[in-house]
N, CA, C and O atoms as CSV, one atom per row, in Angstrom:
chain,resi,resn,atom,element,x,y,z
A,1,UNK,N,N,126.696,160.218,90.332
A,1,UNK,CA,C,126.383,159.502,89.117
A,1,UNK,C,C,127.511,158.535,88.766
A,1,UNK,O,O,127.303,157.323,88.805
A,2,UNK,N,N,128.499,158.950,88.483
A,2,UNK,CA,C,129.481,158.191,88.355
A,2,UNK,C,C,130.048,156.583,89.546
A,2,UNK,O,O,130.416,155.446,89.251
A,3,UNK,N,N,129.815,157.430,91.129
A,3,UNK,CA,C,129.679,156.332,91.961
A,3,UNK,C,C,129.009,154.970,91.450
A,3,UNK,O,O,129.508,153.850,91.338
A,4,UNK,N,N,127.238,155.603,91.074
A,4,UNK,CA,C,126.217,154.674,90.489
A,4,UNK,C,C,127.321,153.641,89.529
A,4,UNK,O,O,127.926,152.654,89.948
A,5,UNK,N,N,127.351,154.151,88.295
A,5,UNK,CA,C,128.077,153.697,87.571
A,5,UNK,C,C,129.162,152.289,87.642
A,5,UNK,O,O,129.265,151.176,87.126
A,6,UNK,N,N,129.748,153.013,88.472
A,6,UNK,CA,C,131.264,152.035,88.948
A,6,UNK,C,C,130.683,151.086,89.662
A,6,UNK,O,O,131.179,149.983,89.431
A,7,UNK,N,N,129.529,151.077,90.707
A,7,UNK,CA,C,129.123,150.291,91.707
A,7,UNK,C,C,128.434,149.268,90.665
A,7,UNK,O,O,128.737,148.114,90.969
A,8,UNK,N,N,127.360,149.358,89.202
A,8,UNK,CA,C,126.599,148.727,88.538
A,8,UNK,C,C,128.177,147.841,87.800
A,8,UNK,O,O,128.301,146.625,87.942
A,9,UNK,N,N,128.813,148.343,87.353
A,9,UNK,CA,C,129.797,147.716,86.446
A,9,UNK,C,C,130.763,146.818,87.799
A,9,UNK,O,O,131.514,145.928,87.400
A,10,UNK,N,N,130.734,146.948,88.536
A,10,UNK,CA,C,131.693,146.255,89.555
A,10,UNK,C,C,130.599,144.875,90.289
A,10,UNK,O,O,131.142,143.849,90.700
A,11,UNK,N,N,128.884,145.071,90.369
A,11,UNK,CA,C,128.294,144.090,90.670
A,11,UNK,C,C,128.473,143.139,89.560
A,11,UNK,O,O,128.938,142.003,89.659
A,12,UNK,N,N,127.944,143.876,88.210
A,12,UNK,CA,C,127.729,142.716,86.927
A,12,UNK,C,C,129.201,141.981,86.509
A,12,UNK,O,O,129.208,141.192,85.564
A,13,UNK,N,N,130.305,142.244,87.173
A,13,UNK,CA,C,131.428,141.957,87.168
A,13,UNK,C,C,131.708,140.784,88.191
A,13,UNK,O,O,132.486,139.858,87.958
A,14,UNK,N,N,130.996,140.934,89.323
A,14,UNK,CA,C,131.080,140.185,90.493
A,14,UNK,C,C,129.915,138.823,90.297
A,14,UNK,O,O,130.008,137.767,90.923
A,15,UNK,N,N,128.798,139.153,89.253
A,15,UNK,CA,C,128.414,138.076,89.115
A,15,UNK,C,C,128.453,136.877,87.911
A,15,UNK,O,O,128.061,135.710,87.883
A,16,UNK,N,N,129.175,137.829,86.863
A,16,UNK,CA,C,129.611,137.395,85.636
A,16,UNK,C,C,130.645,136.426,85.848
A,16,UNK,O,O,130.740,135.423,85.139
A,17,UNK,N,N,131.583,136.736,86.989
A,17,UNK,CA,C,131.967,136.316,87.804
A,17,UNK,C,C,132.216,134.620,88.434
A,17,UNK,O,O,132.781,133.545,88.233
A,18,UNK,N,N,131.338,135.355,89.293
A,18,UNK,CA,C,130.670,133.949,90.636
A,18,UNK,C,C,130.062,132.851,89.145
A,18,UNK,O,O,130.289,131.651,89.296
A,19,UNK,N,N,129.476,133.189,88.062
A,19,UNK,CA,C,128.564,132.233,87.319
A,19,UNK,C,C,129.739,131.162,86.581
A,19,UNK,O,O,129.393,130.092,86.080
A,20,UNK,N,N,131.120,131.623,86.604
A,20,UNK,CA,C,131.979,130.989,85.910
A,20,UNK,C,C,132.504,129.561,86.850
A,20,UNK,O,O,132.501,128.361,86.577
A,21,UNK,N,N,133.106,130.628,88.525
A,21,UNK,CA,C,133.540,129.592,89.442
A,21,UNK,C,C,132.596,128.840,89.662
A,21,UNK,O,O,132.952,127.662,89.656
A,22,UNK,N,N,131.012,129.069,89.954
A,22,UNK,CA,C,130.018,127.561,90.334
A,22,UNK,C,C,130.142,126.822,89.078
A,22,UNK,O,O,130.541,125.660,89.156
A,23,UNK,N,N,129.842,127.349,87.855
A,23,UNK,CA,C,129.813,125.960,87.123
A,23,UNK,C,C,131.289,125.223,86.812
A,23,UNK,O,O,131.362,124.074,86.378
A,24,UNK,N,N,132.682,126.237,87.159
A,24,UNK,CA,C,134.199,125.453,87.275
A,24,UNK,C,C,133.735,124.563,88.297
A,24,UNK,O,O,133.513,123.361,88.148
A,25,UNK,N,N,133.634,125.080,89.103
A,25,UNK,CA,C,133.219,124.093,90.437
A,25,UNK,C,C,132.061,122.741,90.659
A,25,UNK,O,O,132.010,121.821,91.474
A,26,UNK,N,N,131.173,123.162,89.468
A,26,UNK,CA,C,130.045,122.122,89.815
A,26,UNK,C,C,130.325,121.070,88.090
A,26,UNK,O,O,129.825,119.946,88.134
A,27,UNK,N,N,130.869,121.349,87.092
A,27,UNK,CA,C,131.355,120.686,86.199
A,27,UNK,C,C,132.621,120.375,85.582
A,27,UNK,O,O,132.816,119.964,84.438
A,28,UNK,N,N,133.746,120.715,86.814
A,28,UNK,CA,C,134.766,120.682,86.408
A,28,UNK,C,C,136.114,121.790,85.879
A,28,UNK,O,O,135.719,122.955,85.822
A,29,UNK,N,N,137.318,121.643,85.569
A,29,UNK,CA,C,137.790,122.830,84.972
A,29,UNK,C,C,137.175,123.078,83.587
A,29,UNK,O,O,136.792,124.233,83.403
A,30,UNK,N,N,137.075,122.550,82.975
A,30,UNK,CA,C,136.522,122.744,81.385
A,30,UNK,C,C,135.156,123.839,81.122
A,30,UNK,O,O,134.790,124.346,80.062
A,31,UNK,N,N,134.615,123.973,82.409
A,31,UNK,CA,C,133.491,124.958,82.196
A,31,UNK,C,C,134.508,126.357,82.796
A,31,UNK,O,O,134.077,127.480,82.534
A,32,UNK,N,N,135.432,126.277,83.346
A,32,UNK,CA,C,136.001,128.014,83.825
A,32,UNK,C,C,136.027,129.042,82.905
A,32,UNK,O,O,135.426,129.119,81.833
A,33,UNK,N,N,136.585,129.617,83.290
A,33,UNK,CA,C,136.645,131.674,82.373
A,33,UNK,C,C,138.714,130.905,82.107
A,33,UNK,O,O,139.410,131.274,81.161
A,34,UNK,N,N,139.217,129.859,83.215
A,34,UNK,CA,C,140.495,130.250,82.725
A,34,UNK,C,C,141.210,128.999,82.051
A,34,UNK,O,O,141.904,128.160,82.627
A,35,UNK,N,N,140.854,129.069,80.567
A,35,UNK,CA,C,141.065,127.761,79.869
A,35,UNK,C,C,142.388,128.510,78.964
A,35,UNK,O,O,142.571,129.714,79.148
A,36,UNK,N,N,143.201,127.831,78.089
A,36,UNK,CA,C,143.930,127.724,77.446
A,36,UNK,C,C,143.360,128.147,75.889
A,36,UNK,O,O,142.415,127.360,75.943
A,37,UNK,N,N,143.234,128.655,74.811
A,37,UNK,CA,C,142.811,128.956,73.332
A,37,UNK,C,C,143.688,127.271,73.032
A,37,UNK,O,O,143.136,126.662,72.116
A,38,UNK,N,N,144.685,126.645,73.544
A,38,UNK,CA,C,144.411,125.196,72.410
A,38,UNK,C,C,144.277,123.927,73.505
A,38,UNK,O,O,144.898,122.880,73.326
A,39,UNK,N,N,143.523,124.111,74.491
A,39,UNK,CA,C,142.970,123.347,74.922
A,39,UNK,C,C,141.674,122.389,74.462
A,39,UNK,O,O,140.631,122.836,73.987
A,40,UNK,N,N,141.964,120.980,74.704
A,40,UNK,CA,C,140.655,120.329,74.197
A,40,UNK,C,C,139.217,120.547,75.110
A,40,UNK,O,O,138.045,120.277,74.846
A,41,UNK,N,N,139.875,121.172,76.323
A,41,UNK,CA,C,138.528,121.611,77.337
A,41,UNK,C,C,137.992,123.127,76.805
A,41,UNK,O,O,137.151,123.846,77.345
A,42,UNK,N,N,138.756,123.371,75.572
A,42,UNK,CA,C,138.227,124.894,75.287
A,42,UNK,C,C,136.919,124.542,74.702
A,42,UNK,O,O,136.079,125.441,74.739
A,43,UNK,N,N,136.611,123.546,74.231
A,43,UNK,CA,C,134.979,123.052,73.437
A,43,UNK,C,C,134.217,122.960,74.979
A,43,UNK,O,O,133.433,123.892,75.160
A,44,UNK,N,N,134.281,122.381,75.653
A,44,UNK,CA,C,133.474,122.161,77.153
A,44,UNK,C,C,133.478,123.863,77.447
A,44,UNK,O,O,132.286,124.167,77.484
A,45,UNK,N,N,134.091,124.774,77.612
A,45,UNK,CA,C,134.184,126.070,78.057
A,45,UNK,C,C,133.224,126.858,77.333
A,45,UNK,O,O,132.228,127.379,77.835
A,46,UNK,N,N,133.633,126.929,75.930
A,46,UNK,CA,C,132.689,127.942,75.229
A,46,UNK,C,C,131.486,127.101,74.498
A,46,UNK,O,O,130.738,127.804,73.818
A,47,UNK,N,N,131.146,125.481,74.545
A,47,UNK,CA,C,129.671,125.291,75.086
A,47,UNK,C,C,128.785,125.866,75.945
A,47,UNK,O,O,127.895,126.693,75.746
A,48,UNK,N,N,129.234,125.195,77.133
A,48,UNK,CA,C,128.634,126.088,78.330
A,48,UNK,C,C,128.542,127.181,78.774
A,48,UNK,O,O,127.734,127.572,79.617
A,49,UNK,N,N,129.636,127.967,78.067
A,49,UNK,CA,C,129.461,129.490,77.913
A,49,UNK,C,C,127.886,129.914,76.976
A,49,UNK,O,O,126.904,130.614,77.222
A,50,UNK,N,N,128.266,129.176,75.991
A,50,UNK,CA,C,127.322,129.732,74.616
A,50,UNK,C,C,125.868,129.372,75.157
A,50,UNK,O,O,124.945,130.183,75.082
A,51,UNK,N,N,125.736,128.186,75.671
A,51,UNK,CA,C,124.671,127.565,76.412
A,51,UNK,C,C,124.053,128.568,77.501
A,51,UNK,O,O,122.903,129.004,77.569
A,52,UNK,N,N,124.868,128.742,78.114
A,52,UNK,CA,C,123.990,129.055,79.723
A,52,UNK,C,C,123.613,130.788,79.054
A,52,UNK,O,O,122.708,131.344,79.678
A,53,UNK,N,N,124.073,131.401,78.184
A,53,UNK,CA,C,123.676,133.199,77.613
A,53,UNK,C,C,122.570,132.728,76.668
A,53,UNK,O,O,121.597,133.463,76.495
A,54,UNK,N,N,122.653,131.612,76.077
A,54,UNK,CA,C,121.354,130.897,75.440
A,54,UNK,C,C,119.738,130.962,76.059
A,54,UNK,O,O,118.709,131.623,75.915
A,55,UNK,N,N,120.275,129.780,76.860
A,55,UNK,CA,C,119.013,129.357,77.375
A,55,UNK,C,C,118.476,130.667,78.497
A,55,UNK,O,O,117.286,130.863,78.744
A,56,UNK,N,N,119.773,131.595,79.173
A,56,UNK,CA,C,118.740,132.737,79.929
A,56,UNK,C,C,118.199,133.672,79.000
A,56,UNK,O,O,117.221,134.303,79.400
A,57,UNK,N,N,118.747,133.975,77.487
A,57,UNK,CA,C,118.329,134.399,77.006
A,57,UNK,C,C,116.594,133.898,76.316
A,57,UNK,O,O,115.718,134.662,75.910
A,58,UNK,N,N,116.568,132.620,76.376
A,58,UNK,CA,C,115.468,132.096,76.201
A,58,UNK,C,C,114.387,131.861,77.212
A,58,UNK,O,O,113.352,131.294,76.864
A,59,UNK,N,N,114.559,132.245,78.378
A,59,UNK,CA,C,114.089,132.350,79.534
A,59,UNK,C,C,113.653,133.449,79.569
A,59,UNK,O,O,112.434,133.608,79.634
A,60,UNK,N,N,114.452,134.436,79.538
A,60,UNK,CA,C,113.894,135.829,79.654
A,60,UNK,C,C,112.682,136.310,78.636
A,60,UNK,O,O,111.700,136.964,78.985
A,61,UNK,N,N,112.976,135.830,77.269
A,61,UNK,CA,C,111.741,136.282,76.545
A,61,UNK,C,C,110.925,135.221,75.796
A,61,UNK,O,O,110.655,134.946,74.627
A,62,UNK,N,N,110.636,134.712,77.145
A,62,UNK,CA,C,109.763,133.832,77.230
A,62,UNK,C,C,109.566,132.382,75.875
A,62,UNK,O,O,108.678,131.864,75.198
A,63,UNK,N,N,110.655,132.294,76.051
A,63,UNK,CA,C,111.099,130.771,74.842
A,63,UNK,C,C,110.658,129.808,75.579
A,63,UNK,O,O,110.738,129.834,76.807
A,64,UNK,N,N,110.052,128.676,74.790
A,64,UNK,CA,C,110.469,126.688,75.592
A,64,UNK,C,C,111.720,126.925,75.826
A,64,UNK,O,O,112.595,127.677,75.398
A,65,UNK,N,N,111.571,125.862,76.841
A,65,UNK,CA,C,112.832,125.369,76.641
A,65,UNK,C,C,113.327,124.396,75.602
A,65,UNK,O,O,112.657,123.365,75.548
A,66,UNK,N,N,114.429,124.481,74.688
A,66,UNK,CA,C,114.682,123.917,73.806
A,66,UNK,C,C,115.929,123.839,73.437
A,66,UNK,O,O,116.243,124.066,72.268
A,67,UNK,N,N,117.056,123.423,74.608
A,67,UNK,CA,C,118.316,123.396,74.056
A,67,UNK,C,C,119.099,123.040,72.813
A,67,UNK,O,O,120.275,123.366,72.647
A,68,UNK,N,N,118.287,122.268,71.844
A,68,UNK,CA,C,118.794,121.715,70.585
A,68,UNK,C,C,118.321,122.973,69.538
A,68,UNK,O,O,119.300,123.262,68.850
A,69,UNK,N,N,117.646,123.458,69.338
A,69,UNK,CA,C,117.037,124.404,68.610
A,69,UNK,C,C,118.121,125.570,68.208
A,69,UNK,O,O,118.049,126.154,67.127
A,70,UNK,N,N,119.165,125.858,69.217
A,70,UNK,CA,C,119.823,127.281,68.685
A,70,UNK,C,C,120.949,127.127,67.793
A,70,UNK,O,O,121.871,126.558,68.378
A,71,UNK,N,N,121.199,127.401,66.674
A,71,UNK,CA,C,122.268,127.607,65.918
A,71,UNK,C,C,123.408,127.175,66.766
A,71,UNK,O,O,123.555,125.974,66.540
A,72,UNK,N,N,123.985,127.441,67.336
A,72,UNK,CA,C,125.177,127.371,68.166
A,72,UNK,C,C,125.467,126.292,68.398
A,72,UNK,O,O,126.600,125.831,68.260
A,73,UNK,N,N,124.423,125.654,68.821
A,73,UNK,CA,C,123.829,123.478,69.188
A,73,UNK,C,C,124.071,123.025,68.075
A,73,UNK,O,O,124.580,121.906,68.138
A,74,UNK,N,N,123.889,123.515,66.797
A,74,UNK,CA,C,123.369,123.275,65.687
A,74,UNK,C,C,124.607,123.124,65.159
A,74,UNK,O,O,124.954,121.943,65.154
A,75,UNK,N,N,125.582,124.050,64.610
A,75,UNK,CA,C,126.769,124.458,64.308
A,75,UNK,C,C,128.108,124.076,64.922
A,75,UNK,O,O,129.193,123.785,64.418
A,76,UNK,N,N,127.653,124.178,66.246
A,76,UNK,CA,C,128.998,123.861,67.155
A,76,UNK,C,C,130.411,124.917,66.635
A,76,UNK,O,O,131.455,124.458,66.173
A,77,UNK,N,N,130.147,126.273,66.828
A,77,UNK,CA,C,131.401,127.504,66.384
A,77,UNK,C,C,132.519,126.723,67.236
A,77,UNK,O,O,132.453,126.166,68.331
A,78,UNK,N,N,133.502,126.882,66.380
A,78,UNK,CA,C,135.257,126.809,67.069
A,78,UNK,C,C,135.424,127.720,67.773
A,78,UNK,O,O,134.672,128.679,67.598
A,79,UNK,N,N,136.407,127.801,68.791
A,79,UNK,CA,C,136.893,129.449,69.074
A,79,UNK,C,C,138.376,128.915,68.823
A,79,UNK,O,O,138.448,127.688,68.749
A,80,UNK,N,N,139.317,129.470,68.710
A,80,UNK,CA,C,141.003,128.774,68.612
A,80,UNK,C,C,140.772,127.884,67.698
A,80,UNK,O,O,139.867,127.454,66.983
A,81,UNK,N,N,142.164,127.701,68.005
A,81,UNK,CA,C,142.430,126.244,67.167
A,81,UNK,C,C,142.488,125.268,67.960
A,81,UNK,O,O,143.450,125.140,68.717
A,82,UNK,N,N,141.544,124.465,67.937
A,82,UNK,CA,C,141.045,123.327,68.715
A,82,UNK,C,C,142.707,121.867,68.293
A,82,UNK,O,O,142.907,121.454,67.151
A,83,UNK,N,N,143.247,121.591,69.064
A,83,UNK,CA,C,143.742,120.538,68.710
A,83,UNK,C,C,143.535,118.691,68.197
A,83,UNK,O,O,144.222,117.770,67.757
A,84,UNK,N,N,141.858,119.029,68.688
A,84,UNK,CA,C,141.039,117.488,68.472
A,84,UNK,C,C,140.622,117.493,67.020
A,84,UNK,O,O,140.807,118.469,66.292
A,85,UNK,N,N,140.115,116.495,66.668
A,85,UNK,CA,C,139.085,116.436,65.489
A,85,UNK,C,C,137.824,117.185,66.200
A,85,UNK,O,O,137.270,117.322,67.291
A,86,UNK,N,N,137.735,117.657,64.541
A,86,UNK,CA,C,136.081,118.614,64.507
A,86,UNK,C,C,134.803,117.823,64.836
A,86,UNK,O,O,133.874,118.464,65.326
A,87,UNK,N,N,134.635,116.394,64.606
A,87,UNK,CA,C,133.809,115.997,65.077
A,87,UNK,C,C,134.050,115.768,66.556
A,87,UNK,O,O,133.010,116.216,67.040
A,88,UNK,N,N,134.791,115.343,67.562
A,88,UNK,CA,C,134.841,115.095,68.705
A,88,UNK,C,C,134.837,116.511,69.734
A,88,UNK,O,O,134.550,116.573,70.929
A,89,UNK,N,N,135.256,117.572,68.822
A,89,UNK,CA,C,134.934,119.313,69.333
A,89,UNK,C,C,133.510,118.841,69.346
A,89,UNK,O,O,132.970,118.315,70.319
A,90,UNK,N,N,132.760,119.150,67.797
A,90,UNK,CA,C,131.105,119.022,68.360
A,90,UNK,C,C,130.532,118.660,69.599
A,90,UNK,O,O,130.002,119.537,70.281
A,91,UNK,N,N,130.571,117.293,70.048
A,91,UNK,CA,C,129.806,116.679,70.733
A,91,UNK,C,C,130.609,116.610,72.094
A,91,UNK,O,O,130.073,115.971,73.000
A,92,UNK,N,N,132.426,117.480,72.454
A,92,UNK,CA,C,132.251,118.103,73.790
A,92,UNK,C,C,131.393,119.374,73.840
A,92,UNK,O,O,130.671,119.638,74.801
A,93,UNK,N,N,131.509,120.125,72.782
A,93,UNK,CA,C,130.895,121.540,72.747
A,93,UNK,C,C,129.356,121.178,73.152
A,93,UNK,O,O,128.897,121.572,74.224
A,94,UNK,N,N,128.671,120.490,72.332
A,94,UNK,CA,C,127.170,120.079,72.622
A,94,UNK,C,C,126.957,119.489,73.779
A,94,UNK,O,O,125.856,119.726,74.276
A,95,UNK,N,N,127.789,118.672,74.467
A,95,UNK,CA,C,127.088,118.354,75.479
A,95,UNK,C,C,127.478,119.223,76.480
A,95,UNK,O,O,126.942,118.879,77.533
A,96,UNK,N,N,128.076,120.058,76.594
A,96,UNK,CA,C,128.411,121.309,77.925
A,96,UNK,C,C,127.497,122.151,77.757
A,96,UNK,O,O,126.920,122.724,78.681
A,97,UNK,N,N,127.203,122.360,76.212
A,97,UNK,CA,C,125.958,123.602,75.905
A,97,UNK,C,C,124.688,123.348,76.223
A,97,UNK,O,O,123.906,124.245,76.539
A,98,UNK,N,N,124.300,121.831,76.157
A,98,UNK,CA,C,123.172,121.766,76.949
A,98,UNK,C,C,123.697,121.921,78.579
A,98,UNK,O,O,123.045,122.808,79.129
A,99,UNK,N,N,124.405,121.476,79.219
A,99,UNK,CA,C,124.375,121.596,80.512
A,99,UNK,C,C,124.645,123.547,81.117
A,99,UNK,O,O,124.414,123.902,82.273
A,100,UNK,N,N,124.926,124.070,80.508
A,100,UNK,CA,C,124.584,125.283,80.277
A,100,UNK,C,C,123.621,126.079,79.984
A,100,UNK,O,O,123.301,127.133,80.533
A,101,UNK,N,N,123.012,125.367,78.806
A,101,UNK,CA,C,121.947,125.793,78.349
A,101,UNK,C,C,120.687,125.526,79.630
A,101,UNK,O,O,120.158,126.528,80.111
A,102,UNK,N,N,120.274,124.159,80.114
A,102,UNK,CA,C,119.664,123.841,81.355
A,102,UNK,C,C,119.965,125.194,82.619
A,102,UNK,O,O,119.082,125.956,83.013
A,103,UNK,N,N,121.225,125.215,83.016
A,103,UNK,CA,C,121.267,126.230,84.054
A,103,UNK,C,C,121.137,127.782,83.850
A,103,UNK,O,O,121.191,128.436,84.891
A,104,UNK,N,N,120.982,128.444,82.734
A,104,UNK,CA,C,120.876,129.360,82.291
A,104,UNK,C,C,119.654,129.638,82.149
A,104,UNK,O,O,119.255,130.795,82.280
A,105,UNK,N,N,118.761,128.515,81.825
A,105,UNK,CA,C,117.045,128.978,81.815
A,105,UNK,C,C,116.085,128.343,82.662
A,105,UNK,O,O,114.855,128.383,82.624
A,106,UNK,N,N,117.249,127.461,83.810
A,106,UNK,CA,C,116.788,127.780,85.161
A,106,UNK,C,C,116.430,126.205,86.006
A,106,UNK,O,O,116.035,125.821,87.107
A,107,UNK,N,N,116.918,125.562,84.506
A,107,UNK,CA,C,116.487,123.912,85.192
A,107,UNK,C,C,117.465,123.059,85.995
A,107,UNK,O,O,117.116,121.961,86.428
């Protein structure tokens, strides 16, 4: 039982993973797991973070697709202390969250 266990927590680890390096890799550093808290790529990071758990979440139970629709799009949350202006956070955050949001629910 425990084997089970370790083997389930060590896959969802391995792909939680792999989902960070393809999109570091296919959009740059600003989408990685290894950003800086006062980085201006921290808005590109936790877009596309917030995005891509979005839209599979909207995939899975059976949503449109509708990347503008979720609070998060809507709001644009800080994480850190962003060193940019709050408006220029928004609209890196928004546009990574759609490109997140797209690969997360499969487009």
């Amino acid at each position: 039982m425990k084997i089970q266990k370790n083997m389930r927590t060590a896959v969802a680890f391995l792909l939680l993973g792999g989902s960070a390096v393809i999109a570091s890799a296919q959009y740059g550093p600003g989408y990685g797991y290894q950003q800086q808290s006062e980085s201006p790529d921290n808005a590109a990071h936790w877009g596309y973070q917030d995005g891509f758990n979005d839209g599979s979440h909207d995939r899975a139970t059976g949503h449109s697709f509708r990347p503008t629709h979720d609070s998060a799009y809507k709001h644009a949350p800080e994480y850190g202390h962003p060193p940019i202006r709050r408006d220029e956070y928004k609209n890196i955050y928004r546009e990574a969250y759609v490109h997140g949001y797209e690969k997360g629910y499969g487009r």
